[in-house]
N, C-alpha and C positions, 0 to 999 in steps of 0.2 A: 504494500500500500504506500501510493506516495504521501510526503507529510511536509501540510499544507503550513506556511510561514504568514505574520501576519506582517503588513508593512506601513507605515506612517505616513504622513506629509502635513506638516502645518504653512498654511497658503495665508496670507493678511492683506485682504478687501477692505473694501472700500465701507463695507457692512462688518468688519469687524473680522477676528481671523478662525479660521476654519480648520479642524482639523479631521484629516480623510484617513481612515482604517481600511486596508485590503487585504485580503489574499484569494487565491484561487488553487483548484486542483483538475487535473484531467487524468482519464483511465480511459482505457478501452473496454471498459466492463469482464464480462463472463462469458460470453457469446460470441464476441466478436475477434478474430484473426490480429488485425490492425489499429489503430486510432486516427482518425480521418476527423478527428475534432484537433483545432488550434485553439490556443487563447493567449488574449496580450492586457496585460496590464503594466500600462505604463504611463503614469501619470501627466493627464489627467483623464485620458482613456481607457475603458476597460472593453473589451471585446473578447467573443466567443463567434468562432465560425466552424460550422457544423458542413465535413464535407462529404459530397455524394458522387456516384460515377466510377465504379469498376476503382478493382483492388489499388491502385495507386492513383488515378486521377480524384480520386476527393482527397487524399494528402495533398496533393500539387495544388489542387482550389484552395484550399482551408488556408495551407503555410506560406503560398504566397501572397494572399491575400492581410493576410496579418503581418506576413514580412512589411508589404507595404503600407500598411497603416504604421508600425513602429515607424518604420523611418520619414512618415509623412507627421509622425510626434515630432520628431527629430528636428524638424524643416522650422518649425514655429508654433502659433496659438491655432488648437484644434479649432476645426470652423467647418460648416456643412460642405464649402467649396474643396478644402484638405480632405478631408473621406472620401470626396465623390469623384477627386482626382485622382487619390492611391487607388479608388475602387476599378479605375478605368486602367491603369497601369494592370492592374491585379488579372482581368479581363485579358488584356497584351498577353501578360505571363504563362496564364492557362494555357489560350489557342494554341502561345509556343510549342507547347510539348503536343505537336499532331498525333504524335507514336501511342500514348497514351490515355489523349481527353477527347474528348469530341463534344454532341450538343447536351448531353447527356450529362455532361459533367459541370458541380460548379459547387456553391459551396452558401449557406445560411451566414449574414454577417447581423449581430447582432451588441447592442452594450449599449454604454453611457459614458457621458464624458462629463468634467466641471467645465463650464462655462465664464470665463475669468474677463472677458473682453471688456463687459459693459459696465455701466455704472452699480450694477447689483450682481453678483452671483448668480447662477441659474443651472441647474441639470439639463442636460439633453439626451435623450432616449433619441437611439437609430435602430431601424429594424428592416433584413431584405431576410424574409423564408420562415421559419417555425420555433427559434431556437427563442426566449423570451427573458425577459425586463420585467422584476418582479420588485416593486416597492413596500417596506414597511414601514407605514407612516401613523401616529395614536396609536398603536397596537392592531392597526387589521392592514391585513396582507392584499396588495390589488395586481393583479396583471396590468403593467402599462400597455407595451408594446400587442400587436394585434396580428397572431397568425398571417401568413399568406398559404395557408392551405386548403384542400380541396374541402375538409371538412368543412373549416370554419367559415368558407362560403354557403354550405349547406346550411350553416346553423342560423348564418344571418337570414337567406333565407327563408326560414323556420322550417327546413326539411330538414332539420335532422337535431334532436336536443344534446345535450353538453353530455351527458350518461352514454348514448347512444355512438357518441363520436370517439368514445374512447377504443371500442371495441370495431372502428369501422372499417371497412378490409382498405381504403383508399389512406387509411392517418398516413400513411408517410408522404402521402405526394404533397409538395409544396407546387404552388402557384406562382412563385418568384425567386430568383436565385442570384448570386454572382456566378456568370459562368457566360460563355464562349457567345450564346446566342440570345441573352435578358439583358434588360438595365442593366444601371445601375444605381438607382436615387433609391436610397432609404427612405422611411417613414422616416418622420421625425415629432418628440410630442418635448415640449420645454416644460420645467416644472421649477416652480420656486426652491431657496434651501430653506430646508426646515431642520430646526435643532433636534438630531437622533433619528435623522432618515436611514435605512438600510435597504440597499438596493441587492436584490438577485441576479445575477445574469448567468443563464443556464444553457443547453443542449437540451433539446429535448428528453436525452440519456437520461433526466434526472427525473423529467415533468413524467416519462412512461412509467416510473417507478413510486413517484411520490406526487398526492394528492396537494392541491394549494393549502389544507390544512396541515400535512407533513411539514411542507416547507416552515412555513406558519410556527409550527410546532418546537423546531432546531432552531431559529432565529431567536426564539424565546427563551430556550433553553442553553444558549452558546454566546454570550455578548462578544469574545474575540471573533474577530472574520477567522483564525483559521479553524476555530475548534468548531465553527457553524458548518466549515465547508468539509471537515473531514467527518463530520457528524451525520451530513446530507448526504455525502460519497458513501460510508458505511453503511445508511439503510440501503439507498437505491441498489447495489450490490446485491443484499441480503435479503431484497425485492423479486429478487432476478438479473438484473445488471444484461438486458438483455442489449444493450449499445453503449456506443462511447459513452461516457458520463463527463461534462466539463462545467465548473460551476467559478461564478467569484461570486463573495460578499464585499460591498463594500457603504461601510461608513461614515457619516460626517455628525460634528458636531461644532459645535458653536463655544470656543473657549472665550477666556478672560481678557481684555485690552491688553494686561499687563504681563500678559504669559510671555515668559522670551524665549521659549521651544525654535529651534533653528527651523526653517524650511528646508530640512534633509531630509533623505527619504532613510528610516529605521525598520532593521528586520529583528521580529522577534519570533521563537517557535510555537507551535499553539499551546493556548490555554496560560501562557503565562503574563 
């Protein structure tokens, strides 16, 4: 089992200074051969890409696709025109490998980033495919981000209820992806900061295994991001762990004027 780390950063806005708790974990689960899930947290980004398309083309979607959002942190201040530039690079990268990917191939981009530009802090949710953006805000748990799959077309619809679709022989087909032949514009939902937000950003690996009140359940019960994430990794496993599994949590709180905590980034192991 890998073991999740939790990691820091105190940022000082213009509302006062903030400090952000992460970590994250990935596994291939129980089931599966490969891990075809990536994840990047890199301040002030956090992504999970969930990738599809024969034994090695959803490695090559998922890793370079987060290759290029790393190094598109790298460039400057995240900003929806930065993602949708690496996401178009990432696109390039795929079709590269003809030997391997084709239309079939591409890969779920999903997370949140802090939003430092403007006169106020703000969250930004992005979302292309199934993998989700799970907020815990006053203590109840909400799905921000909003499938692109076959189901949850049905659901809006009202052909098909939320019970119904768990079990529905189409759950895995997504309706949008990064890959060779889709877009590439995420969704995007902006949300205030609120003092002791905890954001989810998952694979679906986690949501086939654990109910919104599981997740719910571990956030409650785990205040470090890493002992939340090795806590959600353990049941989905013990679930069935029937795909990759890739999770972050991550944190913000609202400290003191007078706090002098560096703006560095601190690793600690979980639960301490």
């Amino acid at each position: 089992m890998p073991e999740a780390v939790t990691s820091s950063r105190v940022v000082r806005t213009g509302a006062g200074p903030i400090e952000v708790r992460w970590a994250e974990v990935t596994h291939q689960g129980r089931r599966r051969e490969n891990n075809q899930d990536a994840v990047l947290s890199a301040f002030p980004l956090f992504v999970v890409a969930d990738g599809m398309g024969g034994h090695i083309g959803g490695e090559i979607a998922s890793s370079r696709t987060v290759e290029r959002l790393s190094a598109a942190v790298e460039r400057g201040a995240v900003s929806p025109d930065l993602i949708e530039d690496a996401l178009e690079r990432a696109v390039d990268d795929i079709a590269s490998h003809a030997e391997t990917t084709d239309d079939g191939t591409g890969t779920t981009v999903t997370g949140v980033y802090l939003d430092l530009t403007g006169d106020e802090p703000t969250w930004v949710t992005l979302n292309i495919g199934d993998s989700r953006v799970y907020l815990l805000r006053d203590g109840a748990l909400a799905q921000v981000t909003t499938d692109h799959s076959v189901v949850q077309e049905l659901i809006a619809a009202g052909r098909l209820s939320p019970e119904e679709a768990e079990n529905h022989p189409y759950g895995n087909v997504i309706t949008r992806a990064v890959g060779p032949s889709d877009g590439v514009v995420p969704d995007y939902v902006r949300l205030e900061v609120v003092d002791g937000d905890r954001f989810v950003v998952c694979s679906d690996g986690l949501t086939k295994e654990l109910t919104d009140y599981g997740i719910l359940h571990f956030l409650l019960q785990n205040d470090d991001p890493a002992a939340a994430v090795d806590a959600m990794l353990e049941a989905a496993l013990e679930n069935g762990g029937r795909d990759n599994v890739t999770i972050i949590v991550v944190s913000a709180r609202v400290v003191s004027p007078d706090d002098d905590t560096a703006t560095v980034e601190i690793s600690s192991p979980a639960g301490t």
